[in-house]
MMTF fields as JSON, N, C-alpha, C and O atoms, coordinates in Angstrom:
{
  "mmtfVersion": "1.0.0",
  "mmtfProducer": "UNKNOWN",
  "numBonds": 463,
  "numAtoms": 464,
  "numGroups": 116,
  "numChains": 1,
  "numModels": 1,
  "chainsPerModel": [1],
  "groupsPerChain": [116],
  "chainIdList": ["A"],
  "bondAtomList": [4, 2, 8, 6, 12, 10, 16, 14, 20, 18, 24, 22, 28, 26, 32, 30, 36, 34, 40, 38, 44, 42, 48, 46, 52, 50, 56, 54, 60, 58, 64, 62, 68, 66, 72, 70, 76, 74, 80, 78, 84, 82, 88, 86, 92, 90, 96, 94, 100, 98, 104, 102, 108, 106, 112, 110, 116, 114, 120, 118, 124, 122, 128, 126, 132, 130, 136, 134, 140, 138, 144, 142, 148, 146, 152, 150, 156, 154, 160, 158, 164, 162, 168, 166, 172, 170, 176, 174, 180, 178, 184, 182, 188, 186, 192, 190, 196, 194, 200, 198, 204, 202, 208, 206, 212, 210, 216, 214, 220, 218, 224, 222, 228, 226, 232, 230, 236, 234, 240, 238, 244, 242, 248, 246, 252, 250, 256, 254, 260, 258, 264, 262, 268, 266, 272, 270, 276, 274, 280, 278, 284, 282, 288, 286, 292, 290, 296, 294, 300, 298, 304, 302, 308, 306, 312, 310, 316, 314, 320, 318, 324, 322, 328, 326, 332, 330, 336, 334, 340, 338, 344, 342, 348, 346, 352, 350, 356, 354, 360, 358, 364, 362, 368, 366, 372, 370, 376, 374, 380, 378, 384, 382, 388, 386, 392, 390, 396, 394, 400, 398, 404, 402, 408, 406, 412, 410, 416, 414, 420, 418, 424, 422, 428, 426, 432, 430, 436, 434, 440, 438, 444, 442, 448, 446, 452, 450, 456, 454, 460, 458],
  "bondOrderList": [1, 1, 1, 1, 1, 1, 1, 1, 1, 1, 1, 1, 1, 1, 1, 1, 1, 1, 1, 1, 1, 1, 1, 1, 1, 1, 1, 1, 1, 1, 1, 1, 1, 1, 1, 1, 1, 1, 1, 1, 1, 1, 1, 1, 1, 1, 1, 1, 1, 1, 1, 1, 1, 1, 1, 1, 1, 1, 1, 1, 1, 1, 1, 1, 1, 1, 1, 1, 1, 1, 1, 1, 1, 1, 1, 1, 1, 1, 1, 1, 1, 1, 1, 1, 1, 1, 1, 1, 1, 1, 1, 1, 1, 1, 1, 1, 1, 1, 1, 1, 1, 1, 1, 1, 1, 1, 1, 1, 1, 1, 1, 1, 1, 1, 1],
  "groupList": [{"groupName": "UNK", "atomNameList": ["N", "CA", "C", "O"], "elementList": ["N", "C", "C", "O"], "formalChargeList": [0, 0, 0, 0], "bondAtomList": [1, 0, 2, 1, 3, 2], "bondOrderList": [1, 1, 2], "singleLetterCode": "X", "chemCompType": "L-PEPTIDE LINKING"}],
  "groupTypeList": [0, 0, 0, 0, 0, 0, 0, 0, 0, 0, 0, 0, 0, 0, 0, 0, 0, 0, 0, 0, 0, 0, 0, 0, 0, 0, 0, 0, 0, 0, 0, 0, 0, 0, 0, 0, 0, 0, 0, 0, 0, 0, 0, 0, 0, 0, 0, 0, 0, 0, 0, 0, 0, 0, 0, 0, 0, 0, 0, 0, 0, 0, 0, 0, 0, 0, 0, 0, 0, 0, 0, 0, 0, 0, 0, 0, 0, 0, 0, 0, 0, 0, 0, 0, 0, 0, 0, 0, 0, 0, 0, 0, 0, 0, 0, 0, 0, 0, 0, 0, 0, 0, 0, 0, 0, 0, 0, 0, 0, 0, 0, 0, 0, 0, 0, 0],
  "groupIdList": [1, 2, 3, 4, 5, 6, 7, 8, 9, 10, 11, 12, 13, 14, 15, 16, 17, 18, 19, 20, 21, 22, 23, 24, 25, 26, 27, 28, 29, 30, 31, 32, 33, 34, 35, 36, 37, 38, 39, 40, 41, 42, 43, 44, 45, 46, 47, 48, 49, 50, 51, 52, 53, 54, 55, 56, 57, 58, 59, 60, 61, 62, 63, 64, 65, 66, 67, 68, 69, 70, 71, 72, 73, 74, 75, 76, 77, 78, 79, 80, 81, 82, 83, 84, 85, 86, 87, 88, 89, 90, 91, 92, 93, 94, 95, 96, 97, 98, 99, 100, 101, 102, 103, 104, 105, 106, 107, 108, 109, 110, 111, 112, 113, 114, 115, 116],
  "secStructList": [7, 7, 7, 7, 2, 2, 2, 2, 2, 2, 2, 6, 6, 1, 2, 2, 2, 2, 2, 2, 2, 2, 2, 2, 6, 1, 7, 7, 7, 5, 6, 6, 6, 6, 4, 4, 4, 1, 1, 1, 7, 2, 2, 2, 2, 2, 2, 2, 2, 2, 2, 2, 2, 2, 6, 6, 1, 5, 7, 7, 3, 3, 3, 6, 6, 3, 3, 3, 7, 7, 5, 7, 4, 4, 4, 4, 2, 2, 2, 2, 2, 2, 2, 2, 6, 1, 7, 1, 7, 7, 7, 7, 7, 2, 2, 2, 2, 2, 2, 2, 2, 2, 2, 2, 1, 7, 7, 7, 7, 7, 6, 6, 1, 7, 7, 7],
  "xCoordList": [47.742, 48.426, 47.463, 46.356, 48.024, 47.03, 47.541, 48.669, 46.086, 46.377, 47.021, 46.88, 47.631, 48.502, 47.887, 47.553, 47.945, 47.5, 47.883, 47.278, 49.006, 49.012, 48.369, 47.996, 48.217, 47.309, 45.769, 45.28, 45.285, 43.948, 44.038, 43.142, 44.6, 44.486, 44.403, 43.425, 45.632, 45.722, 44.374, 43.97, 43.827, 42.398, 41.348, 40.629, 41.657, 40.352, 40.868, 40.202, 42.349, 42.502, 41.727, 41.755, 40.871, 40.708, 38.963, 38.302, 38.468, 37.145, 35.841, 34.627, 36.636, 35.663, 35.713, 34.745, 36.604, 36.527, 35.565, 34.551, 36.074, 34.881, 33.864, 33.074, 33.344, 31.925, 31.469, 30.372, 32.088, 31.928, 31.232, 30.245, 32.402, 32.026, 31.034, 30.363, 30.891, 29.206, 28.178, 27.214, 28.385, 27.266, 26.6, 25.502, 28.44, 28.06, 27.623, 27.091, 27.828, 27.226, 25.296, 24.538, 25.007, 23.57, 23.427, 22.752, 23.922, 24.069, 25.137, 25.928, 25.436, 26.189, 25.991, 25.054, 27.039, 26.412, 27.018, 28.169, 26.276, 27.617, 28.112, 27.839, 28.704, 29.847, 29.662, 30.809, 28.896, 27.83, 27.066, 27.094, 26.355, 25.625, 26.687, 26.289, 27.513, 28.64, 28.931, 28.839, 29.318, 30.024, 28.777, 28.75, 27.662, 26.305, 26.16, 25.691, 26.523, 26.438, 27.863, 27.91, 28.654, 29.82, 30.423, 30.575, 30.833, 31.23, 32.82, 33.663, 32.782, 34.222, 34.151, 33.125, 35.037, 34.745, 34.504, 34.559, 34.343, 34.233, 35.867, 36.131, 36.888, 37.318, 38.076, 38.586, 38.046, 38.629, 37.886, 38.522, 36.54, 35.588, 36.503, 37.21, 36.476, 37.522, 38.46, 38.56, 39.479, 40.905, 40.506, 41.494, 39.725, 39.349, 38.592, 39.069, 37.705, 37.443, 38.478, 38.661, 39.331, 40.715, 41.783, 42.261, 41.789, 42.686, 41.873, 42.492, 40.473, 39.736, 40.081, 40.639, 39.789, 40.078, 41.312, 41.407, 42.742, 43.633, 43.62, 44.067, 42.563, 43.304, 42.515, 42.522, 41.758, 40.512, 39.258, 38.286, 39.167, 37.775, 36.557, 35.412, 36.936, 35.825, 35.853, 37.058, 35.247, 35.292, 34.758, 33.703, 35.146, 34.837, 34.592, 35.335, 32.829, 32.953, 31.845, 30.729, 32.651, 31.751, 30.397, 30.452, 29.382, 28.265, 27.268, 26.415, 27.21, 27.217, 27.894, 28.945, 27.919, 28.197, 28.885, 29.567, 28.289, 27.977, 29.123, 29.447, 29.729, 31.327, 30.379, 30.046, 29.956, 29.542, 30.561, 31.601, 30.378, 31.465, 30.782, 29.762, 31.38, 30.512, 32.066, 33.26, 31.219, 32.01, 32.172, 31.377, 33.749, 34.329, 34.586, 35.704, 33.45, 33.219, 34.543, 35.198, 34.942, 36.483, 37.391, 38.348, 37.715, 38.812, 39.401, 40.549, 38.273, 38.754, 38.923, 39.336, 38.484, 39.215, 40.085, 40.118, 41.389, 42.815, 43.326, 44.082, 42.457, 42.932, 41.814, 42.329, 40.775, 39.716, 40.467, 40.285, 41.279, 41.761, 43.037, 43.301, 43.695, 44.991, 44.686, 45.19, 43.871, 42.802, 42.468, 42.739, 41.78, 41.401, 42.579, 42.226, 44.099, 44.659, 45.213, 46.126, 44.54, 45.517, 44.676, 44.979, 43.263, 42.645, 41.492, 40.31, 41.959, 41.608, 40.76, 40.006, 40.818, 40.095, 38.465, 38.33, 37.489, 36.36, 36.902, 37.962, 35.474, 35.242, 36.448, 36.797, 36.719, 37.069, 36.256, 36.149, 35.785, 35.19, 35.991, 36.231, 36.372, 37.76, 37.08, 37.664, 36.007, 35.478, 35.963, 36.65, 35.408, 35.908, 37.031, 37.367, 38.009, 39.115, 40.055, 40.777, 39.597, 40.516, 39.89, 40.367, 38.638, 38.517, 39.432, 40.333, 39.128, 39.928, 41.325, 41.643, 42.176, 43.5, 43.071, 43.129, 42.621, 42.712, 42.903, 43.569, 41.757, 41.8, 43.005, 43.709, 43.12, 44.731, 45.888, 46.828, 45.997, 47.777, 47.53, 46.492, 48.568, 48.903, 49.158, 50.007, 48.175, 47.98, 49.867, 50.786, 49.961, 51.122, 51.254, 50.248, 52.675, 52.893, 53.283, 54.193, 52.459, 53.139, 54.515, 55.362, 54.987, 56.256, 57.539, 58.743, 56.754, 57.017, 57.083, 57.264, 56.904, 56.367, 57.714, 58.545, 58.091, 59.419, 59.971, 59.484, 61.026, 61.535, 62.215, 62.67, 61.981, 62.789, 64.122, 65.04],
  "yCoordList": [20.068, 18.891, 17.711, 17.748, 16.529, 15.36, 14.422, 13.971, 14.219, 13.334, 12.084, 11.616, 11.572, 10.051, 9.379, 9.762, 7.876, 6.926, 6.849, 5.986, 7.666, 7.525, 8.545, 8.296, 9.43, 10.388, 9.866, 9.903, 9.487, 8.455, 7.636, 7.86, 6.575, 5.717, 6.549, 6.436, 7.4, 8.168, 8.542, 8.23, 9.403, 10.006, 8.906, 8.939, 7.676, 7.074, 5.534, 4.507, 5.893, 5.159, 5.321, 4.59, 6.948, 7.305, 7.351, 8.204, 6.068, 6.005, 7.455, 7.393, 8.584, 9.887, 9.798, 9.365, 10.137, 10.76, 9.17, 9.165, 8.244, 7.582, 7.52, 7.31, 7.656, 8.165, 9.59, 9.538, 10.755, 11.615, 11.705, 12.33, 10.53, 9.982, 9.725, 10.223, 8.56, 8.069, 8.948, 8.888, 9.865, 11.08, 11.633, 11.678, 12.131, 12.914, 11.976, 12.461, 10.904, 9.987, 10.345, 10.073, 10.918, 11.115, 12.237, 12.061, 13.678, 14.905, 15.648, 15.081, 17.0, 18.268, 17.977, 17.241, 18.644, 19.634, 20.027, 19.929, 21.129, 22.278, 21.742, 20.799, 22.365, 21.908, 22.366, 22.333, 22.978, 22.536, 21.133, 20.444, 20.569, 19.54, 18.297, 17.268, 18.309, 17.649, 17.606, 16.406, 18.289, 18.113, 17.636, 16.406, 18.185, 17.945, 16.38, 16.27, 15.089, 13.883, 13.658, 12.811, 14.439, 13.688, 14.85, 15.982, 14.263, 14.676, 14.626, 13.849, 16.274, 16.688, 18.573, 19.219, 18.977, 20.608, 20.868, 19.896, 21.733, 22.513, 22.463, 21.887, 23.187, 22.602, 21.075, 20.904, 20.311, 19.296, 18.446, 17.7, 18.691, 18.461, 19.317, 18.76, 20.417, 21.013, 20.363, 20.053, 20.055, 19.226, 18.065, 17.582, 17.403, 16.327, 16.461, 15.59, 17.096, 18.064, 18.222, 17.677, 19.356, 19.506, 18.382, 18.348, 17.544, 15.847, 15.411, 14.948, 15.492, 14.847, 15.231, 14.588, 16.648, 17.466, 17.323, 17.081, 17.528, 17.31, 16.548, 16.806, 15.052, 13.588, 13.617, 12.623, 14.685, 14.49, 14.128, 14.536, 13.401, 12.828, 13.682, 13.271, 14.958, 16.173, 17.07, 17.302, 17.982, 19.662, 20.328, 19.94, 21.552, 22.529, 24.214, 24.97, 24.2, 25.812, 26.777, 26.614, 27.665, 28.735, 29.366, 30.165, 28.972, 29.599, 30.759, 30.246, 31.793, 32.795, 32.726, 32.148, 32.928, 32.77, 31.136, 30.786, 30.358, 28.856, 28.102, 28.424, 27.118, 26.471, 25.05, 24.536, 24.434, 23.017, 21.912, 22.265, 20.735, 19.9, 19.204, 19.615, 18.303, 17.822, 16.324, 16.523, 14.858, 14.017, 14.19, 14.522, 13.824, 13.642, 12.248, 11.749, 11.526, 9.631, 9.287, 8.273, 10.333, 9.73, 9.968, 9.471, 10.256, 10.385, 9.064, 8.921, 8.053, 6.944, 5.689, 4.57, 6.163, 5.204, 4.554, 3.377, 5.715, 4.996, 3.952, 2.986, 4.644, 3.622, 1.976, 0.859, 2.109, 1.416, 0.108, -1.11, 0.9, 0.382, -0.522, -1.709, 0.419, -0.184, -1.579, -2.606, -1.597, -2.999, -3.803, -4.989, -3.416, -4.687, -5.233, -6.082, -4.536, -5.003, -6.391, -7.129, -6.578, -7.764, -9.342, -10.495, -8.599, -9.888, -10.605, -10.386, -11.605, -12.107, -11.392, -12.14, -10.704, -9.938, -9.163, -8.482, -9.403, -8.398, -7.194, -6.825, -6.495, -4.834, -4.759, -5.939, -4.503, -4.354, -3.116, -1.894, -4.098, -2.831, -2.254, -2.876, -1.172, -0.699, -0.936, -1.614, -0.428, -0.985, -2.466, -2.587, -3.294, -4.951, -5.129, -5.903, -4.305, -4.756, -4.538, -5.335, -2.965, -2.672, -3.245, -3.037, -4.07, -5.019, -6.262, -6.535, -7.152, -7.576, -7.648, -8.668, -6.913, -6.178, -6.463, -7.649, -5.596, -5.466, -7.041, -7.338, -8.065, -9.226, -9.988, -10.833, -9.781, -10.72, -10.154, -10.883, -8.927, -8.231, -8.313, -7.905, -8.879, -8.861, -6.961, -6.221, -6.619, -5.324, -4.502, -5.061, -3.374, -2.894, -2.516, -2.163, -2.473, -1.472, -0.177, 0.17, 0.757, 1.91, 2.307, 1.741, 3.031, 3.357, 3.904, 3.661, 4.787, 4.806, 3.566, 3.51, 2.506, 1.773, 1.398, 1.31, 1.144, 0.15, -0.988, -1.964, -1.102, -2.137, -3.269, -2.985, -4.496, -5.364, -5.557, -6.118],
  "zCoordList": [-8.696, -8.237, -8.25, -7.712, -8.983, -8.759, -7.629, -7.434, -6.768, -5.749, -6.087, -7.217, -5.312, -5.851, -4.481, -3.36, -5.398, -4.399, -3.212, -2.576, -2.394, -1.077, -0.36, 0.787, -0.751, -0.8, -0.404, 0.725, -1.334, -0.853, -0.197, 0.616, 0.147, 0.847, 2.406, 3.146, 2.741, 3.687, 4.518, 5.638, 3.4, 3.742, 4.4, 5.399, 3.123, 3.575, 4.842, 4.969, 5.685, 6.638, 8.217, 9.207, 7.872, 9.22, 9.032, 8.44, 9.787, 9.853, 10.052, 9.86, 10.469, 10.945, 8.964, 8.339, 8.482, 6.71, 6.236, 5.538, 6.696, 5.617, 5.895, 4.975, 7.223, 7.305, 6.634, 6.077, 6.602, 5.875, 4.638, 4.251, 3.893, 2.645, 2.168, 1.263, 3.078, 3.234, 3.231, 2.468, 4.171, 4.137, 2.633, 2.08, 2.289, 1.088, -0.153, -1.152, -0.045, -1.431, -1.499, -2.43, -0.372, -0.378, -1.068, -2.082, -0.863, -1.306, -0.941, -0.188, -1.333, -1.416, 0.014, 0.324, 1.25, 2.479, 2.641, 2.217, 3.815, 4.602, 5.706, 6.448, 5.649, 6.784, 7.707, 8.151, 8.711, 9.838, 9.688, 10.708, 8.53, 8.684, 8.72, 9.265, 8.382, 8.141, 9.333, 9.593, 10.524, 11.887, 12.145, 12.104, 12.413, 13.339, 13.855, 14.988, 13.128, 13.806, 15.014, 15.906, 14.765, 15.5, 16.175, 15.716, 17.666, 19.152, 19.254, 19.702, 18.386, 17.865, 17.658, 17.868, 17.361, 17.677, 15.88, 15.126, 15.552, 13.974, 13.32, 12.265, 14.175, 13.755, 13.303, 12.196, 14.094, 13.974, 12.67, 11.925, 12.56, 10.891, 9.936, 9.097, 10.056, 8.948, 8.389, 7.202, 9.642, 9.168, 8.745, 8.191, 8.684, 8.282, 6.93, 6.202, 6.309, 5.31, 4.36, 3.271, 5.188, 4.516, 3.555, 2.421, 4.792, 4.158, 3.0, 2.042, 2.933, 1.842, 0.959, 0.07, 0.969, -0.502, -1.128, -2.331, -0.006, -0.266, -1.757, -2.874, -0.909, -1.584, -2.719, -3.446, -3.037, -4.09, -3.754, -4.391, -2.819, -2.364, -2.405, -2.593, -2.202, -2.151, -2.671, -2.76, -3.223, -2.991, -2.458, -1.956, -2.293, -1.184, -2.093, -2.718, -1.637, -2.638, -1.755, -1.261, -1.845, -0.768, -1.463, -2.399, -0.971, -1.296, -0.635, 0.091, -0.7, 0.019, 1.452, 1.176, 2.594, 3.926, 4.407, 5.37, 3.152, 3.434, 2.726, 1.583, 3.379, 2.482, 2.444, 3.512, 1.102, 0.997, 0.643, 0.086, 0.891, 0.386, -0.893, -1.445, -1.187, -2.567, -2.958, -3.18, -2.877, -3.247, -4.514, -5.393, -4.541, -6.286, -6.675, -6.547, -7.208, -6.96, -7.834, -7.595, -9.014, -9.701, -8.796, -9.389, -8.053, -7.381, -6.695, -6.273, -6.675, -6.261, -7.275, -6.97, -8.622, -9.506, -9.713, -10.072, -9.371, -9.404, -8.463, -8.571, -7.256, -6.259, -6.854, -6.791, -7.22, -7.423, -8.346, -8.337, -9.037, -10.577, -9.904, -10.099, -9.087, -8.572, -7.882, -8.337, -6.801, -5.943, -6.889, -6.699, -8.191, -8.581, -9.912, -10.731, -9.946, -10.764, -9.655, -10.024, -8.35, -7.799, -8.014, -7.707, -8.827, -9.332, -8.562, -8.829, -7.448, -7.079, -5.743, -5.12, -5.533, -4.359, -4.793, -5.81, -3.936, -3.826, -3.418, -2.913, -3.925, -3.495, -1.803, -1.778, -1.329, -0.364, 0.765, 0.67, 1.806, 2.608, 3.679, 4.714, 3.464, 4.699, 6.168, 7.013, 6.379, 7.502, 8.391, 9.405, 7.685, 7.364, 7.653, 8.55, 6.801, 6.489, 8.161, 8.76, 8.539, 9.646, 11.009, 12.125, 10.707, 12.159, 11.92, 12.713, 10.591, 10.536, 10.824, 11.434, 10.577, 11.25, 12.558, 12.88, 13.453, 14.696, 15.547, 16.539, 14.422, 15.834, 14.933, 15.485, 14.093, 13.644, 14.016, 14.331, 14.038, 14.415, 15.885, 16.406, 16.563, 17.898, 18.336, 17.838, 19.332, 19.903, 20.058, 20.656, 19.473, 19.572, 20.711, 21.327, 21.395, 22.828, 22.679, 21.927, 23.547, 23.569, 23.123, 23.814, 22.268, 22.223, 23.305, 23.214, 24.426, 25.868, 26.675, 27.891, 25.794, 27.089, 27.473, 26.569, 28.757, 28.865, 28.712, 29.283, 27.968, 27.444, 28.939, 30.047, 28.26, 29.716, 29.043, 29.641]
}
């Protein structure tokens, strides 16, 4: 199955996976070294792991005892290709982008919350 652009975008909306990312642009790792910076359980790195691969962003191959991940840098072409068919825009840094968001969109209310 090939990932489709919502697929990626998905993956890379949730800041824990793009730090991930980041990681792995340095090298291969396992997935112990992979959880080891962040104050989250094993599994919850997994599922997050998991979504990458899903979207293409990674692979995942068991090496003796040991499961490594490994970035797949094409996997973001399409989306890469799709961003810059709008022209006029830089690289876009998602980072950037979703503070941005935050201080321009007026804060949502709870969906519980009560209506007047």
């Amino acid at each position: 199955m090939t990932p489709t652009l919502d697929t990626v975008f998905a993956a890379l909306a949730d800041p824990t996976r793009r730090r991930i990312l980041s990681m792995l642009l340095e090298d291969d790792m396992a997935v112990t070294d992979v959880a080891e910076p962040f104050e989250m359980s094993l599994a919850a790195i997994s599922k997050h792991l998991s979504i990458l691969a899903t979207s293409g962003l990674i692979s995942q191959e068991k090496r003796g005892r040991v499961k490594w991940c490994k970035l797949e840098p094409d996997a973001l072409r399409a989306a890469s290709v799709w961003m810059q068919g709008f022209g006029q825009f830089e690289p876009v840094n998602l980072d950037d982008f979703e503070r941005f968001l935050a201080q321009e969109l007026p804060p949502r209310e709870p969906e519980d919350a009560p209506k007047d």
